[in-house]
C-alpha positions in Angstrom: -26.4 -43.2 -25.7 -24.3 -41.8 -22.8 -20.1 -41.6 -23.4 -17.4 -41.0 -21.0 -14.2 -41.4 -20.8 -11.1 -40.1 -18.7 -9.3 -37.2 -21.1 -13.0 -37.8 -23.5 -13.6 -34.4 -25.7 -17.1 -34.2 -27.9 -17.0 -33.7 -31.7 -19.2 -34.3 -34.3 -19.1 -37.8 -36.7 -19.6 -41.6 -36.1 -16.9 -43.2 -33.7 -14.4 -45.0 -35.4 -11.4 -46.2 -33.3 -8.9 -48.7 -32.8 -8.6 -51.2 -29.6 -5.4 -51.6 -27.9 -4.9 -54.9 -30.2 -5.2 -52.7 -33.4 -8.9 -54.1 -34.3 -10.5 -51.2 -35.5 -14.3 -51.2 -34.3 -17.0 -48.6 -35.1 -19.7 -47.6 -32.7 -23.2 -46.2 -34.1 -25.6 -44.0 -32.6 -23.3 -42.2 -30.7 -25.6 -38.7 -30.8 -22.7 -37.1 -32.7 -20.1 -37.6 -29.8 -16.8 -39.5 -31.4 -14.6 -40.8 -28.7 -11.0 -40.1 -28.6 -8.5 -42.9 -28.1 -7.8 -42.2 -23.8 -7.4 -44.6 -21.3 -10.7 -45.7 -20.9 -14.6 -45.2 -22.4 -17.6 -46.6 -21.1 -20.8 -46.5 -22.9 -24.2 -46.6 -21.6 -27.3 -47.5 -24.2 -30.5 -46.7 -23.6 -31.3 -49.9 -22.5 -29.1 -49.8 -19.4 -26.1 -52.0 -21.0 -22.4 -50.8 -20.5 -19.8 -51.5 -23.0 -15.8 -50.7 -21.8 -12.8 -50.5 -24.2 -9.4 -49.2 -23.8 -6.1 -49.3 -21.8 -7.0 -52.1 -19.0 -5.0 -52.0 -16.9 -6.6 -51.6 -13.6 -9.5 -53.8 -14.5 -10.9 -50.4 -15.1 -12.5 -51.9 -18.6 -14.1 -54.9 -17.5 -17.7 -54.2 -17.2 -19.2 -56.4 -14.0 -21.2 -59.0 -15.7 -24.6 -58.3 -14.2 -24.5 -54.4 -14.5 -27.7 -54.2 -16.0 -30.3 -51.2 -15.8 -27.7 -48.3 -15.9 -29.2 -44.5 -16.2 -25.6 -42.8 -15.8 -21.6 -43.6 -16.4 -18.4 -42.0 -15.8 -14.6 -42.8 -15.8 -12.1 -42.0 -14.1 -8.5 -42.5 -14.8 -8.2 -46.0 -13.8 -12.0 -46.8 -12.6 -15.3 -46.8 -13.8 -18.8 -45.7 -12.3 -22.2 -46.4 -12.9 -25.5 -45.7 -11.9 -28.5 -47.7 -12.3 -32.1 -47.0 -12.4 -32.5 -48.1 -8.3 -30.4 -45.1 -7.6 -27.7 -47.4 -6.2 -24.0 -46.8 -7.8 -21.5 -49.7 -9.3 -18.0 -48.9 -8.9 -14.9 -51.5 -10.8 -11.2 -50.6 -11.3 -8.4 -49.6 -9.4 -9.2 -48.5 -5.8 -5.7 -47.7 -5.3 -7.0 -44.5 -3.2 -10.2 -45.8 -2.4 -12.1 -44.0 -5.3 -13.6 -47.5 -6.6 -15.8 -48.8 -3.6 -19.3 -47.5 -3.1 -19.9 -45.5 0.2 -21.6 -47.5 2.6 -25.6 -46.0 2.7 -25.2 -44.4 -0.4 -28.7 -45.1 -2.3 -31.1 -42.8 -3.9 -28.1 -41.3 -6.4 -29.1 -38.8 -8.8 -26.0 -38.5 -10.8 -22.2 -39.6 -10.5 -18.9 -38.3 -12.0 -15.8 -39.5 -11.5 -11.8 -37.4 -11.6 -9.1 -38.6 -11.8 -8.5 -40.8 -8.5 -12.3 -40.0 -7.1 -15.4 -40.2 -7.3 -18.7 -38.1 -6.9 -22.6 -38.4 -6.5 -25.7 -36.6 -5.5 -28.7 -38.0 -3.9 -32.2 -37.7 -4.2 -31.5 -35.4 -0.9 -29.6 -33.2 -2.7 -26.5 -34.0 -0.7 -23.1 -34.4 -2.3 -21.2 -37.8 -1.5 -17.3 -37.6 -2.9 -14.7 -40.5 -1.8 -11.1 -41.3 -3.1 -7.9 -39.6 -3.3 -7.9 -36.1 -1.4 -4.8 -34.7 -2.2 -6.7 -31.3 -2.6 -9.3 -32.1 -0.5 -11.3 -32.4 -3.9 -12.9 -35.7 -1.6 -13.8 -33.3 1.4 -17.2 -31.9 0.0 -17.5 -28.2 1.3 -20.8 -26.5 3.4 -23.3 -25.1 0.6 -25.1 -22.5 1.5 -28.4 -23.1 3.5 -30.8 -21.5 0.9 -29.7 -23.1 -2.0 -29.8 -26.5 -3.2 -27.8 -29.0 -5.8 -28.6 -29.0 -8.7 -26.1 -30.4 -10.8 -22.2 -32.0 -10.4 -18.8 -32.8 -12.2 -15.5 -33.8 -11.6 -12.7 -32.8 -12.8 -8.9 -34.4 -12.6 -8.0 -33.0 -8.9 -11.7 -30.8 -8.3 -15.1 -30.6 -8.5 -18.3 -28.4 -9.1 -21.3 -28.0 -8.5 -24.4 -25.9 -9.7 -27.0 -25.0 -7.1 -30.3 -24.1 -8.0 -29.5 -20.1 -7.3 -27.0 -20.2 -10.6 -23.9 -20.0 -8.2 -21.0 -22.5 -9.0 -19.2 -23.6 -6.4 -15.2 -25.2 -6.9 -13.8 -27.2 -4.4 -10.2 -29.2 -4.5 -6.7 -28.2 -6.8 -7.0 -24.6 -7.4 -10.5 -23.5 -6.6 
């Protein structure tokens, strides 16, 4: 089972937690992770379904009714993300900054993270794709260098990383 959510810290335990109407609700195999009550968590099962709960503001909760055959989620502050098994990427929510639409030729995705206002993927290529909000250039994606390659990403509020295959982290965006 795969949780995210915008503001989501891991513990251990079941999840128990309340909807914004008070109903309290208890998700099982979780793998440990409980899920604070933030603004938004998505959860992916191993059979590809998303479930959404939380602050909906932004339509950032409403899972797309044929999302189906999902390897990888994240959440931003008002949107969601998801990847599916084709390598193609899903985005709903507020695209108040243009974080929420899918880059045009984006296929073969890897893996996707989302910050606050933005979003980022990596191909099969190893290239890094970010869109969204660029207030500190955390959507410009930087020049890696030539000898290494991607081998991981995340987002954070206003920045991003990534892990090349040499063990060097690179920052990029609000004080990097």
């Amino acid at each position: 089972t795969i949780i995210t959510g915008y503001g989501l810290t891991e513990c251990c335990g079941i999840v128990s937690m309340c909807r914004h109407d008070d109903t309290p609700e208890t998700i099982s195999n979780t793998s440990g992770r409980a899920i604070p009550d933030v603004e938004v968590q998505v959860v992916g099962d191993q059979d590809g379904t998303v479930v959404a709960w939380g602050e909906n503001t932004k339509g950032q909760a409403i899972v797309p009714e044929d999302l189906t055959g999902v390897s990888d989620i994240a959440a931003g502050a008002y949107h969601s993300l998801a990847l599916k098994n084709d390598g193609t990427v899903v985005a709903w929510g507020w695209d108040n900054y243009g974080q929420a639409p899918v880059s045009i030729g984006l296929t073969g995705v890897t893996a996707v993270d989302a910050g606050i206002y933005h979003s980022l993927a990596l191909d099969s290529d190893g290239k890094v794709w970010a869109w969204g909000f660029n207030n500190f250039d955390q959507a410009t994606v930087p020049d890696f260098p030539n000898d290494a390659e991607v081998a991981a990403i995340a987002a954070g509020g206003w920045h991003n990383l990534v892990l090349l295959d040499n063990g060097e982290v690179v920052a990029w965006g609000y004080n990097a």
